[in-house]
C-alpha positions in Angstrom: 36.7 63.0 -56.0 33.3 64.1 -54.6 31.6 62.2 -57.3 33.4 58.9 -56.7 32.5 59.8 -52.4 29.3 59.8 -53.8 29.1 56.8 -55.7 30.6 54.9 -53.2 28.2 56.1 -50.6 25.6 55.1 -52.4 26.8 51.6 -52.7 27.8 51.1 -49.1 24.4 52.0 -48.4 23.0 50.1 -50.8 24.6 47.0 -49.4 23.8 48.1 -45.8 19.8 48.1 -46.9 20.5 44.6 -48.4 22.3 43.4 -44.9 19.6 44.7 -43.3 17.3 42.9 -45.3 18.7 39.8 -45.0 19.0 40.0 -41.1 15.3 40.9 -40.9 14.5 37.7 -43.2 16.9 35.6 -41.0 14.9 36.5 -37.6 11.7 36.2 -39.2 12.5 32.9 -40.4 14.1 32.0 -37.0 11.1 33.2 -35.5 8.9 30.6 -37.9 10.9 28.0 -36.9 11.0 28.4 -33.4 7.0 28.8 -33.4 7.0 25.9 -35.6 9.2 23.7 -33.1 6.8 24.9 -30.4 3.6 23.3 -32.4 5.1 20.1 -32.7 6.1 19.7 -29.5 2.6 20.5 -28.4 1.1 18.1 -30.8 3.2 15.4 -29.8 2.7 16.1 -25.9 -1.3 16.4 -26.6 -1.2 13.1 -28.1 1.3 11.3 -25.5 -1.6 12.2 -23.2 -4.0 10.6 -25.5 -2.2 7.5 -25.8 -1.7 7.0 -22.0 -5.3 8.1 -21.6 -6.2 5.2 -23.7 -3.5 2.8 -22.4 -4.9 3.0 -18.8 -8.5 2.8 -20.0 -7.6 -0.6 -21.3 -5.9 -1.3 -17.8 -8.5 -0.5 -16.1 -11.2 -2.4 -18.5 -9.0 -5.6 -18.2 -8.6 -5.4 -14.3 -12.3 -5.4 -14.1 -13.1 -8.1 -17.0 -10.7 -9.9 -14.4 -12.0 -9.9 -11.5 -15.0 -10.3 -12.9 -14.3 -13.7 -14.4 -12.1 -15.2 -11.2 -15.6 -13.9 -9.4 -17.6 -16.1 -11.4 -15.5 -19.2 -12.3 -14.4 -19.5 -8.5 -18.0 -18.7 -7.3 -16.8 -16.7 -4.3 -19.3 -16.7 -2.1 -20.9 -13.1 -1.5 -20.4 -11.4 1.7 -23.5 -11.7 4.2 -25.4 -8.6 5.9 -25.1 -8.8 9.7 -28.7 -8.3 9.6 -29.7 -11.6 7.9 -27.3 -13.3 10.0 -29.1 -11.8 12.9 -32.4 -13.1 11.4 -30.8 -16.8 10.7 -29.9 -16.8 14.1 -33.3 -16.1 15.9 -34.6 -18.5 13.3 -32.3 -21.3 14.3 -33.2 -20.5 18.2 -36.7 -20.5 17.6 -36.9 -23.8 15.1 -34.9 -25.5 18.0 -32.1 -26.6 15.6 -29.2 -27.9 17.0 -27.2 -25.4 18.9 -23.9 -26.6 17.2 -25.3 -25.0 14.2 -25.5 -21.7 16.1 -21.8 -22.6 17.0 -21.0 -23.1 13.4 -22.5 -19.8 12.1 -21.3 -17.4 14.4 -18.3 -18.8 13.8 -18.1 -19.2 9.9 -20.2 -16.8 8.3 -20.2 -18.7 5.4 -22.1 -21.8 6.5 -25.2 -19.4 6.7 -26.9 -20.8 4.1 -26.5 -24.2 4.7 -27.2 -23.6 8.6 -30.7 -21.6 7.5 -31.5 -24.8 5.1 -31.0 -27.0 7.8 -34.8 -27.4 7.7 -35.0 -28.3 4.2 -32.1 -31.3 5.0 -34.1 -33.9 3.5 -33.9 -32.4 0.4 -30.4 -33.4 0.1 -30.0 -36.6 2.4 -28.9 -39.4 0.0 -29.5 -37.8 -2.8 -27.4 -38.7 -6.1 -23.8 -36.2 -6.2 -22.6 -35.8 -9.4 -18.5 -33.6 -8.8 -17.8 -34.4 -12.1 -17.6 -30.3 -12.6 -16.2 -30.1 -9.0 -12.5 -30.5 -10.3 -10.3 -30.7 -13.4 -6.8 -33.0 -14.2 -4.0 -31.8 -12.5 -5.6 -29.3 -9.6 -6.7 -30.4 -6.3 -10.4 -29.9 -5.6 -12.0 -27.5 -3.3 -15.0 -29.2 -1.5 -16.4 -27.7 1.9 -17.7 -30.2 4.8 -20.7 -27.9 4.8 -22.1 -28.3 1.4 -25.3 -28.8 1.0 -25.3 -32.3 -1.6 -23.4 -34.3 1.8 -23.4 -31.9 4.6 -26.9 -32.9 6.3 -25.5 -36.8 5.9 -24.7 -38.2 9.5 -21.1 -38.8 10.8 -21.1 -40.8 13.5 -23.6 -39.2 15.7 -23.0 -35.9 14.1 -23.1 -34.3 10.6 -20.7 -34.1 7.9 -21.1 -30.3 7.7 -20.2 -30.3 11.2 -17.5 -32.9 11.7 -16.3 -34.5 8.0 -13.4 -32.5 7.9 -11.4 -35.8 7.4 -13.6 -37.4 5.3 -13.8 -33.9 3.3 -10.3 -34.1 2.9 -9.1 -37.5 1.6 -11.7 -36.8 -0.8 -10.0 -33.7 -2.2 -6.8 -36.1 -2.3 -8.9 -39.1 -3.8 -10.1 -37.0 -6.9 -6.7 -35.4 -7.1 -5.4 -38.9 -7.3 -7.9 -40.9 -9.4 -10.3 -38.4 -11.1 -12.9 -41.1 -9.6 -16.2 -38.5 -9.5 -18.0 -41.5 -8.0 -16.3 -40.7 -5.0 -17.5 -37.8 -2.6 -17.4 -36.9 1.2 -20.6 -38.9 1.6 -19.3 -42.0 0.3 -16.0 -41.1 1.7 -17.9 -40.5 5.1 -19.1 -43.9 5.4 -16.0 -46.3 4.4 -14.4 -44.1 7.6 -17.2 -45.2 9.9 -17.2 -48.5 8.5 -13.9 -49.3 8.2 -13.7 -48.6 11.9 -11.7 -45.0 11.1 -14.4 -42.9 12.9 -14.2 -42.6 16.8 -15.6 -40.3 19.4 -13.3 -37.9 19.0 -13.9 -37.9 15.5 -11.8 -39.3 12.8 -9.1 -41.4 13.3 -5.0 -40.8 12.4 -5.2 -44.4 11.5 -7.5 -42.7 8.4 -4.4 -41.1 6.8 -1.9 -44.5 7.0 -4.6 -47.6 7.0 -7.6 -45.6 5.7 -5.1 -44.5 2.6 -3.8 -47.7 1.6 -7.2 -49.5 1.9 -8.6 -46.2 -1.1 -5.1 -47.3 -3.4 -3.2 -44.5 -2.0 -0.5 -44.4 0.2 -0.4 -42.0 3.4 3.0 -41.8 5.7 3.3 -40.0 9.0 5.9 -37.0 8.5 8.2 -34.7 11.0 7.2 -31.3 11.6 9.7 -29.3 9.6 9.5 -26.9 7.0 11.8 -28.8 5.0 10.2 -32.2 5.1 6.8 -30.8 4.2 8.3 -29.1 0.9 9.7 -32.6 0.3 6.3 -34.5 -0.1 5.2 -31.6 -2.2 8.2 -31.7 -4.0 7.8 -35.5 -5.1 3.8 -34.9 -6.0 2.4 -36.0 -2.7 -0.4 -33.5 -0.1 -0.2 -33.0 3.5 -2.8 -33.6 5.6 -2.4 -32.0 8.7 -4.4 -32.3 12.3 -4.7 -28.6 13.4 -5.3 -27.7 17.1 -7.9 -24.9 18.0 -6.9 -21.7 16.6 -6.7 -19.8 12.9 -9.2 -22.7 11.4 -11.4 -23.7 14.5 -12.3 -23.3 18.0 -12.0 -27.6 18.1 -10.0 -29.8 16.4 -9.8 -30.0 12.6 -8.2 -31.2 9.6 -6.7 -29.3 6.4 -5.0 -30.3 3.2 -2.0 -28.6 1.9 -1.5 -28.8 -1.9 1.9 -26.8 -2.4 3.7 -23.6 -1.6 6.2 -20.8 -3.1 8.3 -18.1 -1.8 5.6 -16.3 -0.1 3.9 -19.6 2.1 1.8 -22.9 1.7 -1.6 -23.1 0.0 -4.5 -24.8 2.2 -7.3 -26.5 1.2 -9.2 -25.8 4.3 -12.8 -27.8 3.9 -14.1 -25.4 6.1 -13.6 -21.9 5.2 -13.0 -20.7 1.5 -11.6 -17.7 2.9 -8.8 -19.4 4.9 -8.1 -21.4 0.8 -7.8 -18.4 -0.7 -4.4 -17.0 1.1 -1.1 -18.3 1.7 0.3 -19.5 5.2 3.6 -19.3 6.0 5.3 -22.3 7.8 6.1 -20.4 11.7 1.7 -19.7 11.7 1.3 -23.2 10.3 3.5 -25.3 12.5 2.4 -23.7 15.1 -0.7 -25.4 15.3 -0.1 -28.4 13.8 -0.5 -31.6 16.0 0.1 -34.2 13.3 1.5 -34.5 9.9 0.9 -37.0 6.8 2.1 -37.3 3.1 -0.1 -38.8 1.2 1.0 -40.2 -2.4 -0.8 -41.8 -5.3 0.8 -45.8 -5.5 
């Protein structure tokens, strides 16, 4: 009897040593697997952080290449120290220019170099103007009143920098219309003094009705509704509007509207990039609006 107590002590503690065993393998390899779990998860979050790293960097890379490119295909014009506009202005009081050019720059920053080449106007007077590179099929042009190539040419008794916003305007619709690059504000300029469209107040409404039909195109006057102004837009016609003094100019002045979306109307304003390169909505618009045309392509 004591023998087989024996014997089967030594098994039961033979297979306790191997239970043991066993457990102590088990947690180990728990243990291994757990740490192992732990690695990969820190290998995958190390390169999550890579990849977003990189992902970003390319944002960023493409926002710049961007902006870089609308910089230079639109040829924004840089902003202007306050201190060479100082020095523009002492040299236009001292040179004895006209004092509507003083008007003009300290109102519109951006005339400054055309105001401080005023000098240098014979440069450009009559000259030969090539816009074939000013527009392209399908988009309505941008052309300022102030541009050097016409600006200095008379209008009336003035200058087109300084009063051709009309004549600026139906030629942004003219080249829109008939990709004629023959045609500029110059040109443009004299058919409305000519054509008896140019008065002492400036240019005529007749322009946008008479003026149009005379060019090939065909100009109607419109109401003063939101609704009717998406309508010519809608059927591939521009507004032309006659603005009272306020967001565009101390005096009166003309801007062409090419379209609109949700968020407003775009303007072609021919004297202020800045004022072109935002939306308007119709309650600022109408506003100051005095008169309204469609003008269509026959």
């Amino acid at each position: 009897m004591s023998a087989r107590n024996g014997e089967l002590q030594m098994i039961s503690v033979e297979r306790g040593a191997s239970f043991s065993s066993k457990g102590i393998k088990s947690g180990r390899s728990r243990e291994h697997n757990r740490n192992g779990t732990l690695r990969r998860q820190r290998r995958r979050r190390r390169m999550l952080k890579q990849i977003l790293v990189c992902i970003l960097g390319i944002f960023l890379v493409a926002v710049i290449g961007i902006c870089f490119v609308i910089n230079w295909f639109t040829k924004i014009t840089p902003a202007i120290g306050k201190t060479e506009i100082a020095e523009i202005e002492e040299m236009v009081k001292s040179e004895h220019y006209p004092e509507e050019l003083l008007e003009m720059l300290e109102q519109n920053e951006e005339t400054a170099d055309f105001v401080k080449d005023y000098a240098n106007r014979e440069d450009y007077q009559g000259k030969e103007i090539d816009l074939s590179k000013d527009f392209e099929t399908g988009s309505v042009p941008l052309l300022m009143q102030w541009d050097k190539r016409w600006g200095y040419d008379f209008y009336g008794d003035s200058m087109i920098g300084l009063a051709g916003c009309g004549p600026t305007c139906m030629t942004m619709a003219y080249l829109y219309y008939t990709e004629d690059a023959t045609m500029n504000p110059r040109k443009m300029a004299e058919f409305a003094q000519n054509s008896g469209y140019h008065t002492q107040e400036g240019t005529s409404w007749d322009f946008w009705t008479g003026g149009a039909a005379e060019l090939g195109l065909s100009g109607e006057m419109i109401s003063l509704t939101e609704a009717a102004m998406q309508s010519v837009l809608d059927t591939g016609g521009l507004l032309v509007c006659s603005m009272s003094p306020g967001d565009f100019t101390t005096k009166g002045h003309f801007i062409l509207i090419r379209g609109y979306d949700e968020d407003g109307f775009f303007v072609n304003d021919p004297n202020r990039k800045a004022n072109s390169e935002k939306q308007w909505d119709y309650e600022t618009l109408s506003s100051q609006i005095k008169n309204l045309w469609g003008i269509y392509k026959l």
